[in-house]
Backbone as CSV, one residue per row, in Angstrom:
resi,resn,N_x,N_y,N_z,CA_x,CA_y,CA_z,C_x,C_y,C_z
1,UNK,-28.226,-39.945,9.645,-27.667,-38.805,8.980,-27.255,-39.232,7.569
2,UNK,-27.609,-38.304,6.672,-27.219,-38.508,5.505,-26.087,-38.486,4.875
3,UNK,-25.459,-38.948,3.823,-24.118,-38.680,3.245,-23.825,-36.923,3.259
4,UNK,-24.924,-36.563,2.488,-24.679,-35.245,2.196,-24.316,-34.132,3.294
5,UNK,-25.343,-34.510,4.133,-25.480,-33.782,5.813,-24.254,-34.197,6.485
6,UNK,-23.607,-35.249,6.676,-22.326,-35.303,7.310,-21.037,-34.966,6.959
7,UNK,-20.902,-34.648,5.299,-20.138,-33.914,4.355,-20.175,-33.339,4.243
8,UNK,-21.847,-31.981,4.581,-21.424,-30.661,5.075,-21.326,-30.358,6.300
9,UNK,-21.134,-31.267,7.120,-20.856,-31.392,8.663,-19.249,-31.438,8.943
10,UNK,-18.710,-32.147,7.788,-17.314,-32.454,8.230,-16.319,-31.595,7.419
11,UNK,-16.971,-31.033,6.087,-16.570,-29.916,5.197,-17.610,-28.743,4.596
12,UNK,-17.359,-27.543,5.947,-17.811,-26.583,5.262,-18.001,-25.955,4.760
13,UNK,-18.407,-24.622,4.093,-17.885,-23.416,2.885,-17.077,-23.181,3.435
14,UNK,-16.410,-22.770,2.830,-15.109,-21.286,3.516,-16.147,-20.340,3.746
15,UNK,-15.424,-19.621,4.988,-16.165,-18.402,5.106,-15.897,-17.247,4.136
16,UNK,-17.301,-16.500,4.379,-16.928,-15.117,3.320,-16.125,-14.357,4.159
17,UNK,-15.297,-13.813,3.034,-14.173,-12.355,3.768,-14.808,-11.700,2.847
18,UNK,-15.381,-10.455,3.753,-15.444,-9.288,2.846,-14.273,-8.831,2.485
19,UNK,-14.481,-8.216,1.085,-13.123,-7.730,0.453,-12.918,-5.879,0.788
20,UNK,-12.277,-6.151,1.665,-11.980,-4.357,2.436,-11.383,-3.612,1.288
21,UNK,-11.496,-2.906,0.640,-10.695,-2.073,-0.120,-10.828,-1.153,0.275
22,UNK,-9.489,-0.491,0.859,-9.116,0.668,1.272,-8.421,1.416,0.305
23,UNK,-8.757,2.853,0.290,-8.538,3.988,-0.913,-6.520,4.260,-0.483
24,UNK,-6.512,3.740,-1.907,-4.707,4.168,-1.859,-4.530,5.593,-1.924
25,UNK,-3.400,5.787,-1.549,-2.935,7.279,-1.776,-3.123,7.465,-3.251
26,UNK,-2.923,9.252,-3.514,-2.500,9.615,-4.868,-0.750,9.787,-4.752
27,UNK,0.095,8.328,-5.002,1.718,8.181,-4.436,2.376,9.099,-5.421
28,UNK,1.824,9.734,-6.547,2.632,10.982,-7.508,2.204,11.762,-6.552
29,UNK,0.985,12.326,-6.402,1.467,13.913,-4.937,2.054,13.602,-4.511
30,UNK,1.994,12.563,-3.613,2.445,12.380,-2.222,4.565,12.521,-2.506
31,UNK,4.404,12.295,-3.915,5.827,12.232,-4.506,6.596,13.569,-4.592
32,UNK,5.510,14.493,-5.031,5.560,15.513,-5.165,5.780,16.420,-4.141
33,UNK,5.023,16.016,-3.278,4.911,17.041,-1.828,5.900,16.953,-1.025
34,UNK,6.619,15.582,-1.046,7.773,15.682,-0.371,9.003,16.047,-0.898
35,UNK,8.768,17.014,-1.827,9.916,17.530,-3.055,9.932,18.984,-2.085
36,UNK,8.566,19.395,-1.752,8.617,20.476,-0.256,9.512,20.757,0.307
37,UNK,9.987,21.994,1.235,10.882,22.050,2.039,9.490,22.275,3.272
38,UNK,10.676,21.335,4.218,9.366,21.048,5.558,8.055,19.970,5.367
39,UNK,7.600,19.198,4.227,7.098,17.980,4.518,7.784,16.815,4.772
40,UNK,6.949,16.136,5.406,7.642,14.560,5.814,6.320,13.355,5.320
41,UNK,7.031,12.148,5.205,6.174,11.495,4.526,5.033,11.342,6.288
42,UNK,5.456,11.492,7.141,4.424,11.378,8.515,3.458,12.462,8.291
43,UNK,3.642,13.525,7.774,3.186,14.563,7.877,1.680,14.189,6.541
44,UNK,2.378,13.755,5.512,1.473,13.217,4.594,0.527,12.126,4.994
45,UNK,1.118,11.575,5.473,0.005,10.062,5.830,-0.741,10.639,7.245
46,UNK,-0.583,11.877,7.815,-1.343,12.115,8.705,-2.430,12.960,7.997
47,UNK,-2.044,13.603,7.227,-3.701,14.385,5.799,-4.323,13.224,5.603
48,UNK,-3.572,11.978,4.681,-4.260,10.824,4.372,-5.708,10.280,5.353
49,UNK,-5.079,10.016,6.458,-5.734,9.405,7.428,-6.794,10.346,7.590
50,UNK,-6.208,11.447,8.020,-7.350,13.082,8.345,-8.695,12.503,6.698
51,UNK,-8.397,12.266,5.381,-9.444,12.454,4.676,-9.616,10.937,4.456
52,UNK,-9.391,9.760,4.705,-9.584,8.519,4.801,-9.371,7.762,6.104
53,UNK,-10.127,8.102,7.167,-10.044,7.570,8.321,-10.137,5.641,8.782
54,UNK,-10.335,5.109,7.613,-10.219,3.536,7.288,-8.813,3.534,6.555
55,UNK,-8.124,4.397,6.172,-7.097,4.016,5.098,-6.131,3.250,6.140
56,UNK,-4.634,2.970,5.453,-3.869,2.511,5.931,-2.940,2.664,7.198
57,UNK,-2.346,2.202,8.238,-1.357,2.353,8.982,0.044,3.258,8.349
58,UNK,0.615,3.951,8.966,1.883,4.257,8.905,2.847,3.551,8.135
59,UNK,3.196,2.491,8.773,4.057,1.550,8.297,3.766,1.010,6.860
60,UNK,2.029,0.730,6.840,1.871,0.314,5.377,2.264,1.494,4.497
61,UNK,1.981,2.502,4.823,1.973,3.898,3.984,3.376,3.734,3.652
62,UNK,4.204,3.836,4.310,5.636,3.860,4.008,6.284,2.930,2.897
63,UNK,6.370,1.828,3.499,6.772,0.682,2.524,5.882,0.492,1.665
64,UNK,5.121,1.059,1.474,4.350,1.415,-0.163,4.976,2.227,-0.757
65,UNK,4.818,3.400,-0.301,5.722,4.625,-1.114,7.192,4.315,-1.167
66,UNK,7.238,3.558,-0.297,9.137,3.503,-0.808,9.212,2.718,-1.908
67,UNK,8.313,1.257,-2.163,8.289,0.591,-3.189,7.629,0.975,-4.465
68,UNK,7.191,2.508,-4.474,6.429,3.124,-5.656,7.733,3.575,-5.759
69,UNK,7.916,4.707,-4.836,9.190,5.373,-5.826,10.508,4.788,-6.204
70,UNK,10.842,3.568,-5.820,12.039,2.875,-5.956,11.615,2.418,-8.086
71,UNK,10.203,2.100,-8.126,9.904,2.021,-9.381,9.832,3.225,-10.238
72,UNK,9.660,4.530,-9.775,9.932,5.502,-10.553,11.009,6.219,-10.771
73,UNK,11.896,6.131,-9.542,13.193,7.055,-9.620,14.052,5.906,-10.180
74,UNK,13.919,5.575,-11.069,15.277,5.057,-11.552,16.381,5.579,-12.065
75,UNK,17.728,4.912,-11.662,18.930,5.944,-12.180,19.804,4.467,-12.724
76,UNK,20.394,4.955,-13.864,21.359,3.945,-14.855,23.276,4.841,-14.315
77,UNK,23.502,4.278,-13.813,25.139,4.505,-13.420,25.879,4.665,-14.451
78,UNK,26.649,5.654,-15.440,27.070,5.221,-16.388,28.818,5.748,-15.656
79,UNK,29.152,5.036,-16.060,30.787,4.932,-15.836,31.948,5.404,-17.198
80,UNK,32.309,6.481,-16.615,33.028,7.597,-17.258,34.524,7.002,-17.836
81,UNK,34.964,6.474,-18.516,36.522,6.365,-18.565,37.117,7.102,-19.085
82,UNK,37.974,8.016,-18.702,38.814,8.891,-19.254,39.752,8.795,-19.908
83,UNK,39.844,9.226,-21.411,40.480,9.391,-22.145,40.276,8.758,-23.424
């Protein structure tokens, strides 16, 4: 056996991972829609799924959108002193 042949015997490629890209939400509707009276973000990620049947789990859906809108709703506390 050769050098080469036992060096790709003892170190192989890495395997390929296909790269899954799954279609994100649009997280401004989805921002939007739950401004609704009577949507829930379950209610949304169940349309999602309904028009992207590969998209994400629940749970991912969630802690996505919570970490989108935690970046958009920002609020600055300003502290009032009287007088």
């Amino acid at each position: 056996m050769s050098d080469t042949e036992l060096e790709r015997r003892l170190f192989p490629p890495p395997p390929v991972v296909p790269s899954e890209q799954r279609p994100l939400p649009d997280w401004a509707w989805v921002h939007a829609e739950l401004r609704r009276p009577g949507v829930t973000l379950a209610l949304l990620w169940q349309g999602y799924r309904l028009s992207q049947p590969q998209g994400f789990q629940y749970s991912w859906f969630c802690e996505h959108y919570r970490a989108w809108a935690g970046k958009v709703d920002v609020v600055m506390r300003q502290e009032h002193r009287v007088g």
